[in-house]
C-alpha positions in Angstrom: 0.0 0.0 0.0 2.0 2.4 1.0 4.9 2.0 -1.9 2.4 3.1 -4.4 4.4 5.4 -6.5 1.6 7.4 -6.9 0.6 7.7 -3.4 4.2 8.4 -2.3 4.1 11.4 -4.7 1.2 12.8 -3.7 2.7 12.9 -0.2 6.2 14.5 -1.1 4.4 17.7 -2.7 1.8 18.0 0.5 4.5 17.8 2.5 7.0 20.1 0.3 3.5 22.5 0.3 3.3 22.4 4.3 7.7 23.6 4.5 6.9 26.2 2.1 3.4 27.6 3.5 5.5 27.3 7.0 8.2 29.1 5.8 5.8 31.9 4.6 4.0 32.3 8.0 7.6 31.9 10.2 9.5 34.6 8.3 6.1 37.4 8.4 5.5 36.3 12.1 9.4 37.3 12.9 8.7 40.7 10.8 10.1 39.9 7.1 8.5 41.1 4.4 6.0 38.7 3.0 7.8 38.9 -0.4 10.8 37.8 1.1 8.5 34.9 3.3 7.1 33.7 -0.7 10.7 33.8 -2.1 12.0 31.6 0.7 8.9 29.5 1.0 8.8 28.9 -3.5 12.7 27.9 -2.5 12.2 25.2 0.0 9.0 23.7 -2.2 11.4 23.9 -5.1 14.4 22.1 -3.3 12.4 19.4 -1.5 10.4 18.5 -4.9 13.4 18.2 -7.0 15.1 16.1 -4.0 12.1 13.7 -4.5 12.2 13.5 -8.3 16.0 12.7 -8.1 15.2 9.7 -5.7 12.2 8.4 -7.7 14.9 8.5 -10.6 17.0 6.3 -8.8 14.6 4.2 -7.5 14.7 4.9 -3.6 11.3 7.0 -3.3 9.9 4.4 -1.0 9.4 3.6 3.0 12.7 1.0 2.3 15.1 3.7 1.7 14.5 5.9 4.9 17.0 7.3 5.9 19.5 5.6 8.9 21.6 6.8 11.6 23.7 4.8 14.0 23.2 4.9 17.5 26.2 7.5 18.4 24.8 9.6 15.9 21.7 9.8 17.4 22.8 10.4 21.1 24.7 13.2 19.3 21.4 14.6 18.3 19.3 13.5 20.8 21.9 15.5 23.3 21.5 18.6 21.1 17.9 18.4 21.3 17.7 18.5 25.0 20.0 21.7 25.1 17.6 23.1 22.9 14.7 21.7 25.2 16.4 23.4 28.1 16.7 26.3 26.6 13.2 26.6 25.4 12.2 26.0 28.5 14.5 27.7 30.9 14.1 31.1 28.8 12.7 34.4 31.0 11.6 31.4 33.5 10.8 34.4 36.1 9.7 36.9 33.4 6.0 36.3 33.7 4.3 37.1 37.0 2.6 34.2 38.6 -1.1 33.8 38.4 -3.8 32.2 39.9 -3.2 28.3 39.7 0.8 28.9 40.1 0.2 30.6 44.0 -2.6 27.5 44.0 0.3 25.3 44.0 1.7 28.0 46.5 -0.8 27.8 48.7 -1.0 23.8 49.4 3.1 23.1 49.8 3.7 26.2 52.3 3.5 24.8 54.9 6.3 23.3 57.7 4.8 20.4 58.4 4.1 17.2 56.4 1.4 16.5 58.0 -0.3 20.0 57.6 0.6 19.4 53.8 -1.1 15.9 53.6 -4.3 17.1 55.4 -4.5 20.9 53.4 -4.5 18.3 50.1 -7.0 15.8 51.5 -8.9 19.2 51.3 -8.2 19.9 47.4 -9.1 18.1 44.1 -5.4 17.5 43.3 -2.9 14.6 45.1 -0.2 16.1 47.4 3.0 14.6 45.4 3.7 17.9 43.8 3.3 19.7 46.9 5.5 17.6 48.3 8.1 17.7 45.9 8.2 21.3 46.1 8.0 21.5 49.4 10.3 19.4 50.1 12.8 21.5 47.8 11.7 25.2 49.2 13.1 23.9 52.8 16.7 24.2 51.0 15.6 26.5 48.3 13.6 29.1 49.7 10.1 29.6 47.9 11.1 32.4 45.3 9.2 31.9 41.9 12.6 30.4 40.2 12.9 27.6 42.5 8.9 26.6 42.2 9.1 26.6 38.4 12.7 25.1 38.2 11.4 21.5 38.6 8.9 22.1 36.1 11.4 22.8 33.7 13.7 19.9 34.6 10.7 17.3 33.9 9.9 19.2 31.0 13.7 18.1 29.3 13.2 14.7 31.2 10.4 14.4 29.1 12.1 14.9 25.9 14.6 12.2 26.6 12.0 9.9 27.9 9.7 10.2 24.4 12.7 9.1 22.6 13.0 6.2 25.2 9.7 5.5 25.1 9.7 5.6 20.8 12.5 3.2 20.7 11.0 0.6 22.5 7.8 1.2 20.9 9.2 2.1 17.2 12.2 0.7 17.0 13.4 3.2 14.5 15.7 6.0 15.9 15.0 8.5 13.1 11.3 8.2 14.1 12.5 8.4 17.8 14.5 11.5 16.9 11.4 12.8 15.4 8.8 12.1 18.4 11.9 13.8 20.1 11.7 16.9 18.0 8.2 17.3 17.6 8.0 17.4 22.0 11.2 19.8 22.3 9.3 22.8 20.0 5.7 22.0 21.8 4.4 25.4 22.5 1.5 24.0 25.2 4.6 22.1 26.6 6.7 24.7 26.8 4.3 26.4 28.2 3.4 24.2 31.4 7.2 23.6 31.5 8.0 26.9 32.9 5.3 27.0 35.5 4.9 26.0 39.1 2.5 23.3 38.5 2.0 19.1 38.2 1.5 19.2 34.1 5.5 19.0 33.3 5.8 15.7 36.2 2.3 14.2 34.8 3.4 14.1 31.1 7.0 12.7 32.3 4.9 9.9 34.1 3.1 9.6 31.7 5.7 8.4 29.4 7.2 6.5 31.3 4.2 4.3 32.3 3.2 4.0 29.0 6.2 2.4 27.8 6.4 0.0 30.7 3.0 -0.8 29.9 3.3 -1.7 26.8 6.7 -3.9 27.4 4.9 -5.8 30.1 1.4 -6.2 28.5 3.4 -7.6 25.0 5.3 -9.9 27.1 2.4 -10.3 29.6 3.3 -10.2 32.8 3.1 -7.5 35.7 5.5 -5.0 35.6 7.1 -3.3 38.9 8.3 -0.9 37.0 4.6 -0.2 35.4 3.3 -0.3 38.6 5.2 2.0 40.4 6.0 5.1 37.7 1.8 5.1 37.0 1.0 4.8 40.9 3.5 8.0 41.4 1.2 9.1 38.1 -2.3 8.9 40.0 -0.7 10.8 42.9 0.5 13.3 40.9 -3.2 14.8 39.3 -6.6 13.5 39.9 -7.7 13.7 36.2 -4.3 11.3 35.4 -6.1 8.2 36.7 -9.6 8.7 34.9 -8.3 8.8 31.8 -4.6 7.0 31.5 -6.3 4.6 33.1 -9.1 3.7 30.3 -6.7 3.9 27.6 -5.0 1.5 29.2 -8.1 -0.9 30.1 -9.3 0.2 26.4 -6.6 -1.4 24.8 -6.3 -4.6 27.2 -9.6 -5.3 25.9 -9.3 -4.6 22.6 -6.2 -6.6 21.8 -7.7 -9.4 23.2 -10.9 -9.2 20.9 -8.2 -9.3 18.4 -5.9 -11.4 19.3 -7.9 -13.7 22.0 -4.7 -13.6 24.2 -5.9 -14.5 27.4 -2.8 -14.3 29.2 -1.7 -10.9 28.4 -5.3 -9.3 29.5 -5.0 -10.9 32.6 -1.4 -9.9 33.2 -2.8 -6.3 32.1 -5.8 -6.9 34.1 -4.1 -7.1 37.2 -1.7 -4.7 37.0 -4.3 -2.2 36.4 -6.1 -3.8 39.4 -2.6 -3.4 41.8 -2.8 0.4 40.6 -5.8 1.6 41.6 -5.8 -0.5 45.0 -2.7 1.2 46.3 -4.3 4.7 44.5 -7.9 4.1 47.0 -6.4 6.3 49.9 -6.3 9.5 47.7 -9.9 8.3 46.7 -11.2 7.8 50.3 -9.5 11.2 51.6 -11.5 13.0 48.9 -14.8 11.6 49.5 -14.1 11.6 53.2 -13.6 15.3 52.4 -16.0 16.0 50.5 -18.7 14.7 52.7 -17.2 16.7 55.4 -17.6 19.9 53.1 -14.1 20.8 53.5 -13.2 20.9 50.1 -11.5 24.5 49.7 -10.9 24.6 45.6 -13.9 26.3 44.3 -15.9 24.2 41.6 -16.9 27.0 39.2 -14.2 26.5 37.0 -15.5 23.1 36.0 -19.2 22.9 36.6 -21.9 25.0 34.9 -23.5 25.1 31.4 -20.4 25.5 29.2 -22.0 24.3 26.1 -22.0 20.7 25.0 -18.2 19.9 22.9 -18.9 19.0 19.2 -16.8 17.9 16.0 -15.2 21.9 16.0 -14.8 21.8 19.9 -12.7 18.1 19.5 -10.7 19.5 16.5 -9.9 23.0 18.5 -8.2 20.8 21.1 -6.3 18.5 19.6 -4.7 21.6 17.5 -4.2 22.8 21.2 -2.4 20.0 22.5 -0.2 19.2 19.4 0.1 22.9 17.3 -1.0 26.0 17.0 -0.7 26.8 13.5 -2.6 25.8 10.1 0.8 24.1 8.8 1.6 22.2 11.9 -2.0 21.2 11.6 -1.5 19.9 8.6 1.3 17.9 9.3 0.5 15.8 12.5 -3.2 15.2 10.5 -1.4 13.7 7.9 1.3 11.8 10.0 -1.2 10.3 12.3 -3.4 9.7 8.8 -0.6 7.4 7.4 -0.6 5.3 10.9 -3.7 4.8 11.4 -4.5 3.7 7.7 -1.4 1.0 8.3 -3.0 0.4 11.3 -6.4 -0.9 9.4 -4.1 -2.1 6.5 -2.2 -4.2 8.9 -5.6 -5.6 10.7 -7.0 -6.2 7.6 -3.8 -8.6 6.7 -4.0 -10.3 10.1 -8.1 -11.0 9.6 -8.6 -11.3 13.2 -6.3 -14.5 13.5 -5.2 -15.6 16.8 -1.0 -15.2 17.9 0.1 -18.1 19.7 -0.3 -17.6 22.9 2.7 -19.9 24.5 5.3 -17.7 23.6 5.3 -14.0 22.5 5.6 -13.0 19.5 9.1 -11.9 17.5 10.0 -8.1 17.5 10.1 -8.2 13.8 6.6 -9.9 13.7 4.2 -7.3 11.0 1.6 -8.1 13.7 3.7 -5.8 16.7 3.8 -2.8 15.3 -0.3 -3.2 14.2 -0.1 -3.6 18.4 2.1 -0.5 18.8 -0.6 1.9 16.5 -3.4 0.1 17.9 -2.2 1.2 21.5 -1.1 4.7 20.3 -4.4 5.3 18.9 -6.2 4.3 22.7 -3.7 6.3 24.0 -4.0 9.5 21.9 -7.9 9.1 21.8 -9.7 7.3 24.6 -8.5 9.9 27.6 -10.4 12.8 25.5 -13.7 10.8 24.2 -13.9 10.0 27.8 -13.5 13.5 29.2 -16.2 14.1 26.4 -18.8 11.6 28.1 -17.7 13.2 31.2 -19.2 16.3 30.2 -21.6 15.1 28.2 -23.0 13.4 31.0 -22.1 15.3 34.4 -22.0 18.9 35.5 -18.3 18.7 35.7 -16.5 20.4 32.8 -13.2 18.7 32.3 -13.5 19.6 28.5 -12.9 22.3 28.4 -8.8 23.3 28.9 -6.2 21.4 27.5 -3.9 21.3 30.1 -6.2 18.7 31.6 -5.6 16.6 28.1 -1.7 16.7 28.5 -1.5 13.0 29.0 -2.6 12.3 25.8 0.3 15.1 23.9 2.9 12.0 24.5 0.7 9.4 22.5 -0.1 11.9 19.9 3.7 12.8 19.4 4.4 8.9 19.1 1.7 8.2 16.5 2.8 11.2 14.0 6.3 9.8 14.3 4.6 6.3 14.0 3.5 8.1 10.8 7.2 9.1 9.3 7.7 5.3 9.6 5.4 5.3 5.8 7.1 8.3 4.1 9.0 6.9 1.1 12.6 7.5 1.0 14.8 10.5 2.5 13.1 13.7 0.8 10.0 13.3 2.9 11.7 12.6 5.8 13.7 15.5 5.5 10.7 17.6 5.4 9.4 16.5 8.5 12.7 17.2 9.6 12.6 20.9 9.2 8.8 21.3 9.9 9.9 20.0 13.4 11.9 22.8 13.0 10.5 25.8 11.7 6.9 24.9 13.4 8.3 25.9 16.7 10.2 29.2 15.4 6.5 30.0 14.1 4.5 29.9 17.7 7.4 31.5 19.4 6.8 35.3 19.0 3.5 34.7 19.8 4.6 32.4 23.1 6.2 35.5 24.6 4.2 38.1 23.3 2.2 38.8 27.0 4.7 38.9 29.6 6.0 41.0 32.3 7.2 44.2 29.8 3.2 44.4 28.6 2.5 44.0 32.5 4.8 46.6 33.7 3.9 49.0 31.1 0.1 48.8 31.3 0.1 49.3 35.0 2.9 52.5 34.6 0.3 53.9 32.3 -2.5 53.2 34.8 -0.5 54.8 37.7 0.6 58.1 36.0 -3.1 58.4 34.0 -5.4 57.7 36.6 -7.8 60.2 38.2 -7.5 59.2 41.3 -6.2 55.8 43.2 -9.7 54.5 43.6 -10.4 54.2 40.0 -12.2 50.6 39.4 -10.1 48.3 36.7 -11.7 46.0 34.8 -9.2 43.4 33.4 -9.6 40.7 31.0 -9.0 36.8 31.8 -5.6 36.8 29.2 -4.4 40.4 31.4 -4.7 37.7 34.6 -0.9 38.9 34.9 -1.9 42.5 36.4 -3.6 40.7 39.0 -0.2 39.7 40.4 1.3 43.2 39.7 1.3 44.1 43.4 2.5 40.5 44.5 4.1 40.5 47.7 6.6 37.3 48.1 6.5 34.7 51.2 8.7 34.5 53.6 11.3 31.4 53.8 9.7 28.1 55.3 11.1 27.7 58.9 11.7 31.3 59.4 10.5 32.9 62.4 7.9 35.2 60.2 6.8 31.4 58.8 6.2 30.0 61.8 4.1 32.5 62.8 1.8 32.7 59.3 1.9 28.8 60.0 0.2 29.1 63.4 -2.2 32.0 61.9 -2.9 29.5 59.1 -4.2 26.9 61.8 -6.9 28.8 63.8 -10.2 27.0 62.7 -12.0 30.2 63.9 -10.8 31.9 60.6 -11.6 28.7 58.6 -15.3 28.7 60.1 -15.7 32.5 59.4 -14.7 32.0 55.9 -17.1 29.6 55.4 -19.8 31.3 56.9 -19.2 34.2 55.1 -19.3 32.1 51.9 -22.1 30.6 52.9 -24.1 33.9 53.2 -22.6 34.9 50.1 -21.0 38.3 51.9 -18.7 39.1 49.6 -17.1 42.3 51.3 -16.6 40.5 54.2 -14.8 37.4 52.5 -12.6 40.7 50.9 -11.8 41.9 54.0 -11.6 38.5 56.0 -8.5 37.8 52.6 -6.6 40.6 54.0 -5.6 39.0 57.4 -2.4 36.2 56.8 -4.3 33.7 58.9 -7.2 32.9 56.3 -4.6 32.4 53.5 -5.0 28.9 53.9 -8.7 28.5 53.8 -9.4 32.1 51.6 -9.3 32.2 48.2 -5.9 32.5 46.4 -6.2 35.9 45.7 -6.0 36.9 49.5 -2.0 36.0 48.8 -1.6 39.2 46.4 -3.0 41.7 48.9 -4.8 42.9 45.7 -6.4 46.2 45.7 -10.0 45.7 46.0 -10.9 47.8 42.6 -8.9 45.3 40.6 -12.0 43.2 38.9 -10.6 40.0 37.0 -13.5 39.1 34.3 -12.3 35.6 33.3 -13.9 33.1 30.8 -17.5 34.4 30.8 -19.0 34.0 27.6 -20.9 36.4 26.1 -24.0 36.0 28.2 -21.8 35.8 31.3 -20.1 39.2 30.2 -24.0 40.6 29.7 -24.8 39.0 32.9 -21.6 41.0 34.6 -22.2 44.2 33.3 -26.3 44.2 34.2 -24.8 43.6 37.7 -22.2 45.9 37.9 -24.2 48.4 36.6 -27.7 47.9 39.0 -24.6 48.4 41.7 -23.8 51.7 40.8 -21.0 50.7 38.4 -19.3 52.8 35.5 -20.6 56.6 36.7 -17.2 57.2 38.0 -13.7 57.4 36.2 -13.0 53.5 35.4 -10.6 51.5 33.1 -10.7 48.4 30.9 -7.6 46.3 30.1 -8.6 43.3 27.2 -6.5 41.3 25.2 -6.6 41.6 21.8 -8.2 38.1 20.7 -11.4 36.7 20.3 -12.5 35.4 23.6 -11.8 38.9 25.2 -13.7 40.7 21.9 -16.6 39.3 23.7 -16.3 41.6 26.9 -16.1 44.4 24.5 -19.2 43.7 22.9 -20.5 43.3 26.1 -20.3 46.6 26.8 -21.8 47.7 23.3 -24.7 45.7 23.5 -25.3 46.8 26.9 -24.6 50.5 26.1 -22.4 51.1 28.3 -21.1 54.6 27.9 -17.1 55.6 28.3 -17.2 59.5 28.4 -13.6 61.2 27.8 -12.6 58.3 26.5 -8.9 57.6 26.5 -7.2 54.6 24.6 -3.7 53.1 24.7 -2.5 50.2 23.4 0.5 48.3 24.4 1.3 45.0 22.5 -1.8 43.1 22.0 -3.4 44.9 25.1 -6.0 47.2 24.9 -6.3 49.9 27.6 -9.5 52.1 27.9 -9.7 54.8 30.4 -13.4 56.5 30.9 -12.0 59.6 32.4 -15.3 61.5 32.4 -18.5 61.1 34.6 -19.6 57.9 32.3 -23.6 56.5 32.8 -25.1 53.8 31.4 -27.0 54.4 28.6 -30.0 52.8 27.9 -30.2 49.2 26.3 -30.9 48.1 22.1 
């Protein structure tokens, strides 16, 4: 099938298309003139076609004549990859102010004692083994910003490594391996969660190395230790790991032995499945034991309410999420994981359902084991989503919604596009996957940094030196969160002597009972004031660590409606009559709050407007009213 001349055309000039459409994009979103972008781009297209003509002329244009590299070579490049990895990821580590699920993480390891940290998490939706990582490292450390993220960016290049690991075992081809390799180092959502105090970098490093040991010990059935232990340390690590790596797992157990009617290895897969969730039960019984008690203190509104039900576009917009953010890149993994899972079908089509012998495994160069290897990258890369889709479908809970709660399925989705390279006929294809893995990343990266703490500092200098007086309400946009933290104050070392004493304030239950009650009664400018005192950090919300100004108003992911819905409120409370500022971002979700405000008619009298990057500043410096509705 996939030595069709024909067919290996056709994919040499969509992929030669995809480099030179890249190149367009990469040299206008660096600031080149798009002439120059076309000339470059017509270039590559050129080269890479001719490249292929040359090898169909001497007969090599097919999957046999891939190209090979040794294994020296390839610890050569692998090494250079993980510099680049590293530096990806260590780049302006402190140069974005933290936000709101960063001093989360914050708020459950600060604490001296173990104990304290054990019981504060039985209180939370997340397992304590980040905290206690992190914790653990701040009592040598101290708890600046650098050292929370740092271990988020030292997973993130343990990651890198442990894809091409994980391909080898699973591939057994080191150019794909080197590709799987590539494709993770320029990840701009990996990137992303690699430079941020939070579980995502650890999870996706578990993740990969449970899935490998999975699929070792399932193949030559038996229960794996190893498998045991890296996806226990997985479930402890985020709640949402062991819903879904879980049923890819089970998925695949069961479907290969509908295949394959292998008894042995879904028991063997059975029960190692079974030891992991017995020694994960305790997290399991200290949140419901929790939860009954109604101590949980992470509030639910981020993942409950009527979000809209996820269709085909929803699906599509998330898995461009987790792999690229870019048409091109788009492209490329669609047709990548195209070419595996069509040899995946070809390849159970050839087997027609036939039983393997079940006394002894089969050879690593058996055709049927790499059918295995798609068929499990395809659970793996699709099962965690479909069910977060049922979830939501189904349930109040919204786990649909973000992709960062999707991250354990980025790994199997980088290993079934290099799956894919495995069908690319000889070296000119290869070579353009090569440098897409290359110039894909170069193409998200202005846009990666565009927000940070320069826009930050310079939209809250011109709110300082324009406003008309310090009392002025500010109304920022869920993509501005960064100005919430403007004023951030920084914690003082754990074991100090200003510690202990936040630690004691952090125990008084009276403070924990207030909040609650206060919550309960839905008295919001007491909860504000109750957020100023260091002893309800603990139970308060996360925003009592910033010692915000009470004028600052984050407006997050509303909606249209919820934006209607805002303004109606803010308005029947006297809102927008006195000098006032709005701070969006430039994009599509936060276009919504502005037409918000038209739609509502809200008026913005001496109207002043600045601009700084892709953040829009309006300041209503005159006695603004409401004006009437339609």
């Amino acid at each position: 099938m996939v030595r069709n001349s024909l067919f290996q055309d056709s994919l040499s000039v969509v992929l030669a298309l995809l480099v030179g459409w890249a190149s367009l994009l990469l040299l206008s979103a660096w600031g080149l003139p798009t002439l120059v972008g076309a000339v470059v781009g017509s270039v590559a297209f050129a080269t890479l076609i001719a490249a292929h003509l040359q090898q169909r002329r001497a007969g090599t244009a097919d999957p046999a004549h891939r190209p090979t590299i040794d294994a020296r070579q390839a610890m050569w490049v692998l090494g250079a990859l993980l510099v680049v990895a590293f530096l990806l990821r260590a780049y302006h580590l402190t140069y974005k102010p933290a936000w709101e699920d960063e001093l989360w993480t914050w708020r459950n390891m600060y604490t001296s004692s173990y104990l304290e940290l054990l019981r504060v998490a039985a209180d939370d939706y997340w397992p304590p083994l980040h905290y206690l990582l992190l914790n653990t490292m701040a009592r040598v450390t101290g708890t600046e910003m650098f050292w929370l993220r740092a271990p988020s960016v030292v997973f993130g290049v343990a990651t890198v490594a442990a894809i091409y690991w994980a391909a080898m075992r699973l591939l057994q081809d080191r150019v794909a391996a080197l590709l799987a390799a590539a494709f993770l180092t320029g990840a701009t959502l990996h990137i992303e969660y690699s430079q941020e105090a939070r579980v995502y970098s650890l999870l996706v490093f578990l993740t990969v190395l449970s899935s490998a040991f999975f699929f070792q010990a399932h193949r030559q059935r038996r229960v794996s230790p190893a498998y045991v232990g890296t996806t226990l340390l997985l479930v402890y690590s985020h709640s949402f790991a062991s819903w879904y790596f879980v049923a890819a797992q089970s998925v695949y157990v069961l479907l290969a032995w509908l295949l394959w009617r292998d008894g042995k290895a879904f028991w063997k897969g059975f029960v190692s499945q079974l030891w992991v969730l017995i020694l994960w039960l305790p997290v399991v019984a200290a949140f419901l034991y929790a939860r009954s008690a109604h101590q949980i203190v992470v509030p639910t509104g981020w993942a409950t309410g009527s979000g809209g039900i996820p269709w085909l576009p929803d699906i599509v917009e998330l898995y461009q999420g987790l792999m690229v953010r870019s048409w091109p890149g788009a492209g490329l993994m669609a047709l990548l994981m195209g070419l595996a899972v069509a040899a995946l079908f070809y390849g159970l089509y050839r087997a027609g359902g036939t039983a393997s012998p079940e006394q002894t495994p089969a050879p690593e160069d058996d055709p049927k084991r790499m059918t295995e290897v798609l068929l499990y990258l395809v659970c793996w890369s699709t099962v965690p989503l479909l069910f977060s889709l049922v979830v939501t479908w189904f349930t109040s809970l919204d786990t649909f919604g973000a992709n960062r709660y999707h991250l354990t399925a980025l790994p199997g989705l980088v290993l079934l596009a290099a799956a894919g390279t495995r069908f690319l006929g000889g070296k000119a294809p290869v070579a353009a996957v090569a440098a897409l893995a290359v110039i894909l990343p170069a193409l998200e990266l202005p846009r990666y940094y565009q927000l940070n703490r320069a826009a930050v500092d310079e939209a809250a200098r011109i709110v300082k030196e324009h406003q008309v007086d310090e009392d002025e309400p500010i109304y920022i946009g869920n993509k501005f969160r960064s100005f919430y933290y403007y004023y951030r104050g920084v914690h003082p070392p754990i074991g100090s002597p200003r510690f202990d004493s936040l630690s004691a304030a952090y125990r008084v239950d009276e403070t924990r009972e207030e909040w609650h009650r206060l919550a309960a009664a839905g008295d919001q400018d007491g909860l504000a004031e109750l957020s100023a005192t260091p002893g309800s950090n603990k139970w308060a919300d996360t925003y009592a660590y910033e010692r915000l100004p009470r004028r600052i108003h984050h407006e997050g992911f509303r909606g249209l409606d919820g934006y209607l819905d805002w303004i109606r409120r803010e308005t029947a409370r006297g809102g927008f009559q006195e000098p006032y500022w709005v701070i969006y971002h430039l994009g599509p979700l936060e276009g919504q709050m502005v037409k918000a405000f038209e739609m509502e008619g809200v008026t913005c009298e001496g109207k002043v407007t600045y601009e700084v990057r892709e953040l829009m500043l309006w300041h209503c410096t005159g006695q603004g009213s409401p004006a009437p509705s339609g």
